[in-house]
C-alpha positions as CSV (number, residue, x, y, z in Angstrom):
1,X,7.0,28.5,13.8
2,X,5.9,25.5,15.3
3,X,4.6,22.2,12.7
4,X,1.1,22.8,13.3
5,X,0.8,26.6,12.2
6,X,2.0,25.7,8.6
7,X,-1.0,22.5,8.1
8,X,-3.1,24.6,5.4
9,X,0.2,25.3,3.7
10,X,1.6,21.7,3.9
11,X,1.6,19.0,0.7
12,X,-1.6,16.3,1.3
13,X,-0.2,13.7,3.5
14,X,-3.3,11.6,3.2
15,X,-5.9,10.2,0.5
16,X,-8.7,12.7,1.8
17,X,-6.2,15.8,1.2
18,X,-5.8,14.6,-2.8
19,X,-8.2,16.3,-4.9
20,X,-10.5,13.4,-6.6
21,X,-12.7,13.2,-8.8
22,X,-16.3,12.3,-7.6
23,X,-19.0,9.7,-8.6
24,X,-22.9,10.3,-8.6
25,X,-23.7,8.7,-5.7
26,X,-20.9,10.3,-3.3
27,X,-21.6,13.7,-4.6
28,X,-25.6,13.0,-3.7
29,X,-24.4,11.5,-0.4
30,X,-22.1,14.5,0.5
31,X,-24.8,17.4,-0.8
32,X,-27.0,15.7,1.7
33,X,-25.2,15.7,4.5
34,X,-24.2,19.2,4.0
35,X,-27.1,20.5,3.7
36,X,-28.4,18.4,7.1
37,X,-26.0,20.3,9.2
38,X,-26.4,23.5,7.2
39,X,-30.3,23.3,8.4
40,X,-29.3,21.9,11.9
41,X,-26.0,25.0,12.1
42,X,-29.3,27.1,11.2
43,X,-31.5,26.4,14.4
44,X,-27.7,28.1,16.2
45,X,-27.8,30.9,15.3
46,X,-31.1,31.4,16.7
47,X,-30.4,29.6,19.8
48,X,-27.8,31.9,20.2
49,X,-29.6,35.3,20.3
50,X,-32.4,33.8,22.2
51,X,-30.1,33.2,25.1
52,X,-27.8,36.5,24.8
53,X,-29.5,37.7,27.9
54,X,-29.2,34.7,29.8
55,X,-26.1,32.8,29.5
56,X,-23.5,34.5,29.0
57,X,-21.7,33.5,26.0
58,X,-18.3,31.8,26.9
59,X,-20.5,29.5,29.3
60,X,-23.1,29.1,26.5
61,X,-20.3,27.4,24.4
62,X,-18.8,25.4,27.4
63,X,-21.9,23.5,28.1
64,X,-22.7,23.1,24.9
65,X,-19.4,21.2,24.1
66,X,-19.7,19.4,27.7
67,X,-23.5,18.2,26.5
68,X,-21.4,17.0,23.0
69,X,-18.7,15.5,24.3
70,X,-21.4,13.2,26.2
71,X,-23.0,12.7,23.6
72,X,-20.4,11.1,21.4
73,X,-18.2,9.7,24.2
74,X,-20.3,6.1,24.0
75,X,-19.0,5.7,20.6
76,X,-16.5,8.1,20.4
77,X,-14.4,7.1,23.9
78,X,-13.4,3.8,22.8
79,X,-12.2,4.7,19.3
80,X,-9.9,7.4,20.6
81,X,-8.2,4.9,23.1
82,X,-8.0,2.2,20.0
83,X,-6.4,5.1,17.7
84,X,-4.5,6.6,20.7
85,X,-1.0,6.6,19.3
86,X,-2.1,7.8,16.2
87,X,-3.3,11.0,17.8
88,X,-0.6,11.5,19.7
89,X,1.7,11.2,16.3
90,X,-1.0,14.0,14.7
91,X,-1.8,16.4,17.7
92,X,-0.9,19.3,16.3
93,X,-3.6,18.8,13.5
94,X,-6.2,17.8,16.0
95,X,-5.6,20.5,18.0
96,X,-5.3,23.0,15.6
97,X,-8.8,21.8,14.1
98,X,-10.2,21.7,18.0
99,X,-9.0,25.2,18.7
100,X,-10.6,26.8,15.3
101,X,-13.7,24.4,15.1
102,X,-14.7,23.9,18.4
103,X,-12.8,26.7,20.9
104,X,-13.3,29.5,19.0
105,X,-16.3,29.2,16.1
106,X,-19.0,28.9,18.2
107,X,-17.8,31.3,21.0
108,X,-17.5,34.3,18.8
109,X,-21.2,33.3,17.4
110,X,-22.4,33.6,20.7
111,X,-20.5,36.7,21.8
112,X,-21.9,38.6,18.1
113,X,-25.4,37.4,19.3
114,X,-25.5,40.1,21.8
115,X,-25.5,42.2,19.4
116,X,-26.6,41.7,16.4
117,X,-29.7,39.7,15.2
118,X,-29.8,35.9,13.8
119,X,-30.8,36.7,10.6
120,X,-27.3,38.7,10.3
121,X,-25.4,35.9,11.6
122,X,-26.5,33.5,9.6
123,X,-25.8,35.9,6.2
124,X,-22.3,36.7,7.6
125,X,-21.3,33.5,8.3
126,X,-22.5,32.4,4.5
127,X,-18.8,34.3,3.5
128,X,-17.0,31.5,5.1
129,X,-17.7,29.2,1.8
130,X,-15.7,31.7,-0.1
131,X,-12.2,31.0,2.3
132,X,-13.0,27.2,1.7
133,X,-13.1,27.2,-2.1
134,X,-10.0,29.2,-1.9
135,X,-7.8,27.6,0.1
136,X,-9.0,24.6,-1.7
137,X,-8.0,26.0,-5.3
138,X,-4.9,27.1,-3.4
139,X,-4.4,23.1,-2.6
140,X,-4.6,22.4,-6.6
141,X,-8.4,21.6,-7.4
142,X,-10.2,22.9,-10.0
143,X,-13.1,24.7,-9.2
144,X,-14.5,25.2,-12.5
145,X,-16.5,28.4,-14.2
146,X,-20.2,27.1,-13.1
147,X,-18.9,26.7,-9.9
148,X,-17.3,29.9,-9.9
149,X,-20.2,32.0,-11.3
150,X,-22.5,29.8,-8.8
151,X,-20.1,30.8,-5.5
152,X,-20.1,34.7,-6.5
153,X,-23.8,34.8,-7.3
154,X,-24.4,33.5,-3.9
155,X,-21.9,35.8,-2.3
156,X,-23.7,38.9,-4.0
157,X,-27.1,37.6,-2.5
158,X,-25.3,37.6,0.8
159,X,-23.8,40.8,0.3
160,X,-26.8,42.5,-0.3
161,X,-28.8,41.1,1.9
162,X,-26.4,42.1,4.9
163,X,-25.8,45.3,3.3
164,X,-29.2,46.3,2.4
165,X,-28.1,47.4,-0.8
166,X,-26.0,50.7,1.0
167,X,-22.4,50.7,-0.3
168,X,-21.8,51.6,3.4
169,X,-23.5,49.0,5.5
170,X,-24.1,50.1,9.1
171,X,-22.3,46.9,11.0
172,X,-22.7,46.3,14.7
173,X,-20.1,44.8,17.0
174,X,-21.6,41.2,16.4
175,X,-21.1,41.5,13.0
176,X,-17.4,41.4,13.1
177,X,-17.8,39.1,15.7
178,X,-19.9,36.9,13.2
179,X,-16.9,38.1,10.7
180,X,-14.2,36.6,12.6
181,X,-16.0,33.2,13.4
182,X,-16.3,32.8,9.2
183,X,-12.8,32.9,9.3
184,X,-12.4,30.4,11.9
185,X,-14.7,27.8,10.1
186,X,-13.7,27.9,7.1
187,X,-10.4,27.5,8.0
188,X,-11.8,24.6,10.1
189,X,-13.6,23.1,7.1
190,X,-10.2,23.7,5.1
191,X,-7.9,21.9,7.2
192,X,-10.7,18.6,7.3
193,X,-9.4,17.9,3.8
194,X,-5.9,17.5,5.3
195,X,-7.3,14.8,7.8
196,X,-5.1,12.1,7.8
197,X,-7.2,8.9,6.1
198,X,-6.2,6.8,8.8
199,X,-7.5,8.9,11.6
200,X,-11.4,7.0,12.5
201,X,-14.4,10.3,11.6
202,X,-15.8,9.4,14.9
203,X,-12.1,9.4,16.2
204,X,-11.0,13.2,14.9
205,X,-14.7,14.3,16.3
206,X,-14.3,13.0,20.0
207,X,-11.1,14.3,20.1
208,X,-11.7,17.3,19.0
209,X,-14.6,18.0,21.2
210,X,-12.4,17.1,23.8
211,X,-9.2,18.8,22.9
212,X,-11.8,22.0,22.6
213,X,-13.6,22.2,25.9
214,X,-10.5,21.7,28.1
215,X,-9.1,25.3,25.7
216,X,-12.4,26.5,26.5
217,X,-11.8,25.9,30.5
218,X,-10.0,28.7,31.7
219,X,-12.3,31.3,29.9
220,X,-15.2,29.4,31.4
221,X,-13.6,30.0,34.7
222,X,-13.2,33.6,34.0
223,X,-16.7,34.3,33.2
224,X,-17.8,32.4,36.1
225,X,-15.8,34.5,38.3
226,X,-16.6,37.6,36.5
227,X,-20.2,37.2,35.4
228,X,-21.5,34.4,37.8
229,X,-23.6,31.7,36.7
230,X,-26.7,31.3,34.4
231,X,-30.4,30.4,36.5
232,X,-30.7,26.1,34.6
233,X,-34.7,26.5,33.5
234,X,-36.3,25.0,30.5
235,X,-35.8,28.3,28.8
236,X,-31.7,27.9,28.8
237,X,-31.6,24.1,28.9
238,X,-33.6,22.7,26.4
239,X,-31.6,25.4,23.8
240,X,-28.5,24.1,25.1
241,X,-29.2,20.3,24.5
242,X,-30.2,21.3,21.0
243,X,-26.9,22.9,20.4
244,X,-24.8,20.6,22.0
245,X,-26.3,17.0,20.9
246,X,-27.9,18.2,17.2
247,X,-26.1,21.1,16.0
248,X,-23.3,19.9,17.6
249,X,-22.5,15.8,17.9
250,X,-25.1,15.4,14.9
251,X,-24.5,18.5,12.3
252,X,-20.2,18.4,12.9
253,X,-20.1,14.3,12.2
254,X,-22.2,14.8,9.2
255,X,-20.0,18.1,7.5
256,X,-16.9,16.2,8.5
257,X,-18.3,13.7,6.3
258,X,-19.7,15.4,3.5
259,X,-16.2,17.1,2.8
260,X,-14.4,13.9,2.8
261,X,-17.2,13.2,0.3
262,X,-17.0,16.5,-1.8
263,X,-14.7,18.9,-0.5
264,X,-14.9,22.0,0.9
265,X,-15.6,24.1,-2.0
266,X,-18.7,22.0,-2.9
267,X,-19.9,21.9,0.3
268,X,-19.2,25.6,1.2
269,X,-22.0,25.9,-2.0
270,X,-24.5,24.2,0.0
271,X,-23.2,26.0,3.3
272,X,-24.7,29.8,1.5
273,X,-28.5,27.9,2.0
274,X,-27.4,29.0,5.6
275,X,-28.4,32.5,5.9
276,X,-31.8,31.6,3.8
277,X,-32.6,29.0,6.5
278,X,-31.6,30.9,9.7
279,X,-34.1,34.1,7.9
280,X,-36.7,31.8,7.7
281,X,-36.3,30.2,11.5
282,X,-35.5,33.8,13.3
283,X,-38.9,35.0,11.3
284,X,-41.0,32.0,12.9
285,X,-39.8,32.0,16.6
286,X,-37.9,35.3,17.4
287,X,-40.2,37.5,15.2
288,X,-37.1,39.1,13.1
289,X,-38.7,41.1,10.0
290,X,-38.9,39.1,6.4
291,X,-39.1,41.8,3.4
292,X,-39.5,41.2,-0.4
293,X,-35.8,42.6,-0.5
294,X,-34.3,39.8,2.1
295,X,-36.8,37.4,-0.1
296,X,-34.7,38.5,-3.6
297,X,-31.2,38.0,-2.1
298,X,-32.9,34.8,-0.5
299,X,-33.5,33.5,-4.4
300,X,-30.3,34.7,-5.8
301,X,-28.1,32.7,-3.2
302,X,-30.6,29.7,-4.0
303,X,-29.7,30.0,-7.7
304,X,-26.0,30.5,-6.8
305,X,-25.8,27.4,-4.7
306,X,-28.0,25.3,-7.5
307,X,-25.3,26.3,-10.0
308,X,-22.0,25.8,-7.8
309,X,-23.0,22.6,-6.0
310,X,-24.4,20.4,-9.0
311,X,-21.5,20.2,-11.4
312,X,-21.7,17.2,-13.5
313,X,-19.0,14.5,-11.9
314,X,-17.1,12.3,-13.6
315,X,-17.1,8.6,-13.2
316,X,-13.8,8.0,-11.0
317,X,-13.1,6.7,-7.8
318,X,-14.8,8.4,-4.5
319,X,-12.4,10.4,-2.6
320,X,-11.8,8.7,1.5
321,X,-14.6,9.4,3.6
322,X,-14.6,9.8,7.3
323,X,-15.3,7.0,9.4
C-alpha cells in the first residue's frame, strides 16, 4: 500500500495533529470561521442545481477550481515556491487532501445536482460531521457527552428531514451522489488535522487547488469531447465566479483554519447549520418548498449544533493554526 493511503491511520507527525486543549478566544475565532464557509459552502449547493442544465457537471468543477487557483495564486504562488521542498517531502499528503477535497467533493455535488434538489444536498452533506468526530475520537480526543448528545441531535434533525419521517426514504441518484461526496469531505476535513505545522495555510491551499485541477484534467477533456462545451452568459458565469473565488478561495482558507483552531469534530458541529442554511437560500431563489416539518428538523439541528459546538474550554495553550 503505498505511504499516503495509510495518513488517517498514521501517529500525528505535527503540532496541529495533537489533540489540544483550546482557549476562549480560539474556540470563538474557529466557530466563526466555520460557520463563514458553512454559509458561503451553502450558496453551492444552490449554484449547483441552478446550473445542472447548463454546464455539465465535470466542467462546472474545472472552472471553478481554474477561477480559484487564480484567485489565490497572487499570494498563494510565491509561498509554494518558498516552501517547495517541503512539499515535495509531503506529496503524498497534499495530494491525497487535493484528490478528496478538491478532485472529487465538489464534482459528485455537481453530478447529484442533476438530480436531486439543493435542499437535499445540503441535508445529506450535514452527515459528513459525523465521519469527522469519529475519525477524530479514533485519533485519541475526547469528544465529551454534550458534544455527543449535541452531534446525534443534529444528525436526527438531518435524518428526518431527508427522510421525511418514512423509515424508507425514497432516495434519488443524487442523493448517493450527495452521500459519497460526505464521505470525501469529511475525510478531507479529517486528514487537515494531520497537516504538517510547518507546511504555510495559504501554502497547503494553493497546492492543493493545483494538485486538484490538473486530476480533474483528463475528465474535463472527456466531457468536452463527449458533451461539448457550456454557452459563457451571465447566467453560468457569474455562478461560477461565486463558486470558484467565495465558496472556493474564501470558504476552504477559512475551514482549513478553523480546524487547526478547533478540530474537526467542533467544527463538523457548526458544519450541520449547513442543510438549515442551503433550505433557507434554495427557498428564496430556486423556489424549493419550506414546510413546518423541514422548519422542526431546522430547530432540532440548531439545538444540536448549540450544544456540541459550545463546550466550555479550558485555559491551555491554542492548538497550531494554519497560516
Amino acid at each position: 500500500m503505498p505511504p499516503h493511503l495509510s495518513l488517517l491511520d498514521r501517529p500525528a507527525q505535527s503540532a496541529a495533529a495533537r489533540p489540544a486543549k483550546v482557549t476562549t478566544r480560539a474556540l470563538g475565532a474557529g466557530l466563526a470561521l466555520a460557520l463563514l464557509a458553512t454559509v458561503v459552502w451553502s450558496g453551492s449547493f444552490v449554484t449547483a442545481r441552478a446550473l445542472h442544465d447548463s454546464v455539465p457537471p465535470v466542467q462546472h468543477a474545472f472552472w471553478r477550481w481554474i477561477i480559484a487557483t487564480a484567485a489565490v495564486a497572487p499570494f498563494g504562488a510565491r509561498a509554494v515556491w518558498r516552501q517547495r521542498a517541503l512539499i515535495r517531502r509531503h506529496f503524498g499528503y497534499v495530494t491525497l487532501a487535493a484528490l478528496l477535497g478538491v478532485t472529487i467533493y465538489n464534482t459528485l455535488v455537481n453530478q447529484a445536482g442533476l438530480t436531486t434538489s439543493a435542499g437535499n444536498m445540503g441535508m445529506i452533506m450535514a452527515a459528513s460531521p459525523v465521519l469527522m468526530a469519529l475519525y477524530e475520537r479514533l485519533g485519541g480526543a475526547r469528544l465529551g457527552a454534550r458534544r455527543v448528545t449535541g452531534t446525534l441531535l443534529a444528525c436526527a434533525g438531518v435524518v428526518l428531514l431527508v427522510s421525511k419521517g418514512s423509515l424508507s426514504p425514497d432516495l434519488a441518484p443524487g442523493d448517493l451522489w450527495v452521500v459519497a461526496a460526505a464521505l470525501a469531505f469529511g475525510s478531507y476535513s479529517a486528514l487537515l488535522r494531520r497537516r504538517p505545522a510547518e507546511l504555510g495555510g495559504v501554502t497547503f491551499l494553493f497546492a492543493t487547488f493545483v494538485l486538484g485541477t490538473l486530476m480533474l484534467l483528463p475528465a474535463y477533456l472527456a466531457s468536452l469531447t463527449l458533451q461539448g462545451g457550456f454557452t459563457p452568459s451571465t447566467a453560468t458565469i457569474a455562478p461560477l465566479l461565486y463558486v470558484g473565488v467565495v465558496s472556493s478561495a474564501l470558504a476552504f482558507f477559512a475551514w482549513n483554519k478553523a480546524i487547526a483552531h478547533i478540530g474537526p469534530a467542533r467544527a463538523g458541529a457548526v458544519y450541520y447549520l449547513q442543510p438549515v442554511c442551503v433550505a433557507l437560500l434554495s427557498y428564496a431563489v430556486l423556489g424549493e418548498s419550506m414546510t413546518w416539518a423541514r422548519l422542526g428538523c431546522m430547530a432540532l439541528i440548531l439545538t444540536g449544533v448549540v450544544l456540541a459546538s459550545l463546550t466550555r474550554p479550558a485555559p491551555a495553550r491554542v492548538a497550531s493554526s494554519a497560516e
